[in-house]
C-alpha angles and dihedrals in degrees: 000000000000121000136155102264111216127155095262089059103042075053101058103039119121128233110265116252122292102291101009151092136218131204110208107187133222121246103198096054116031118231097024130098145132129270125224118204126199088256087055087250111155125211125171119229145175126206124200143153114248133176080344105312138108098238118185114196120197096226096183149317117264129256094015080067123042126231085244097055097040084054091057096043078052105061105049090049083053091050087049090053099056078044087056092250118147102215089206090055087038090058101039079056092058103042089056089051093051088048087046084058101049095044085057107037116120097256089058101048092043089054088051091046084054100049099040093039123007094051087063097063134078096235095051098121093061092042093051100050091053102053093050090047106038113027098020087043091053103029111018103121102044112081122258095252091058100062109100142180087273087064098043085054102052099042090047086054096043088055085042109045083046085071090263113108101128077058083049092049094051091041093056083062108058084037081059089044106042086052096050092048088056100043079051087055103051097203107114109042109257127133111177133029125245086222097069123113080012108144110194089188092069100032092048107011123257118309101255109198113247112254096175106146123169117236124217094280099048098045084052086046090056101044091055099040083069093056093089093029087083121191131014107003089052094051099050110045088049083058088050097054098038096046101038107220142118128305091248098040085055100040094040100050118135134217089225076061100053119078090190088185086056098044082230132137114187119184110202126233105265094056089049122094089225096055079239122106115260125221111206101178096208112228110229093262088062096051084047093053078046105035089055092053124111115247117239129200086246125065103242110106098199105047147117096214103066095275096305103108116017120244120284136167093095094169091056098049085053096051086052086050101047075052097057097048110111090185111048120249119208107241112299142169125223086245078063089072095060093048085053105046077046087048084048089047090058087055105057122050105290122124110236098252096061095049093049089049089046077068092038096249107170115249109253133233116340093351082073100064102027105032102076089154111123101207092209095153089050093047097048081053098062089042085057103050090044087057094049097057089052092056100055089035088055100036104017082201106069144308085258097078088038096069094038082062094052098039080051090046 
């Protein structure tokens, strides 16, 4: 049966017979027509010899395509078909290569990159964060091996030219990095890395080291602007800046870390920068601030979640701090606070040695292999002393009171 298919009529057609199916043909374009099933379900089909078979092709499902559409569709599996071209072969192929594409576009390898590498590190939150923001978000559907210099370049300016260019420094590195993981796997086809030739001195300007310390006043800024943040963000900046140490190391403390009898935090080896287990003899400012926070279930000290994921949203916890100040603080980072308790350090009497190992700086050169001694009871000195000139920085009338506030805090 031949007809002119139009939409009125697809619409009107009545199911085929119980148990049957019926063709009726197209008469604008030859070898192409709908089939009717015995439930009134329409699929567009062609049939064709080729290479000396009868092939029938489903072309669509009406109406989720349109005639014209399935005409269309039509007529290029018909033309494949004079070519040789099976348009069920032609599609499966397709339909690898798109697979293929999406197996190696840059969002996919990059999730791989994240899972296989960057959870491993100690800095993977961070990492991780800024590869999703700054490359996927930029890059996620091309594939990998699209991605050229030209890329690298203008991604490194726009976080530059947005008065970020220390960000733009450390991105270029897990960029470096994440290139370099894929080019080692050989998996997805690329052979050379976009980041090569690449001069970030020249594109960014030349990484100048931080040397952002806090004076008196705003030491003094910071430490009351916790007063009204409450737990755990009070808490926790005050033991930044009493103890000295990274972000993570302080974020992420344990109970299981913390001797409180002995007045001792140890943070194992595999949360240290150094892969070697860290002392921090905790002055008596840092057990009260402990000692006055509430016990969860779960072993993170500082969390919102009852101690079983430590605290984040660092960005926002500054941004309620740089609320609170009542005195304003030139712009400053949370790592700002352990240059300055080291640069504290350098001012009271405490040989250089001890305080770089209170921050868990390596000794360097010979001291390394043939210094083992701890220096616990130095250590717990200088913490001590530190503690003590923030006291009298923060509370001018004693360390007393001092403790009271951060007990309070």
């Amino acid at each position: 049966m031949k007809t002119m298919l139009t939409d009125r009529a697809l619409r009107a057609m009545k199911p085929a017979p119980p148990g049957t199916r019926k063709m009726v043909w197209d008469a604008a374009v030859p070898s192409f027509g709908v089939r009717v099933t015995d439930k009134g379900k329409l699929t567009f089909i062609i049939m064709r010899r080729l290479h000396g078979k009868i092939v029938r092709r489903m072309i669509g499902q009406y109406p989720i395509m349109t005639l014209s559409k399935a005409r269309e569709g039509a007529l290029e599996a018909l033309r494949d078909i004079e070519r040789g071209i099976d348009p069920k072969e032609k599609k499966a192929a397709a339909c690898a290569a798109d697979a293929h594409r999406r197996a190696n576009s840059f969002a996919s390898v990059a999730e791989e990159f994240i899972a296989r590498h960057v959870a491993k590190l100690r800095s993977a939150p961070e990492v991780k964060a800024a590869i999703r923001r700054e490359l996927i978000g930029r890059w996620g559907a091309r594939p990998i091996t699209e991605i050229n210099r030209r890329d690298i370049v203008h991604a490194l300016e726009e976080i530059a030219d947005s008065g970020r260019p220390y960000a733009a420094h450390k991105l270029f590195n897990y960029m470096s990095k994440l290139f370099g993981w894929a080019i080692a796997r050989s998996l997805y086809g690329l052979e050379t890395s976009p980041c090569t030739g690449v001069k970030t001195s020249e594109i960014i300007g030349k990484k100048e080291p931080r040397q952002r310390v806090l004076n008196d006043t705003e030491i003094r800024a910071l430490w009351q602007a916790t007063e009204g943040l409450g737990h755990p963000a009070a808490p926790f900046i005050r033991m930044l800046l009493i103890t000295g140490q990274r972000l993570r190391e302080v974020a992420e403390m344990r109970w299981t870390e913390i001797d409180l009898d002995k007045a001792l935090w140890t943070i194992p080896p595999e949360r240290m920068k150094g892969d070697a287990a860290h002392e921090i003899p905790l002055p008596p400012i840092a057990v009260e601030i402990l000692k006055g926070l509430p016990r969860w279930h779960g072993d993170f000290v500082f969390s919102t979640t009852g101690g079983a994921r430590p605290i984040g949203g660092f960005s926002k916890m500054k941004l309620r701090i740089d609320a609170a100040t009542k005195e304003p603080i030139a712009p400053w980072r949370f790592h700002d606070a352990r240059r300055t308790m080291r640069t504290g350090l350098g001012a009271l009497p405490v040989a250089n040695n001890v305080a770089e190992l209170c921050i868990a700086h390596a000794q360097p050169g010979l001291h390394r292999t043939y210094d083992l001694h701890s220096y616990r009871d130095e250590k717990r000195r200088a913490f001590e002393l530190w503690a003590a000139r923030v006291a009298e920085i923060v509370e001018p009338r004693g360390a007393g009171n001092v403790i009271s506030i951060a007990a309070r805090g």
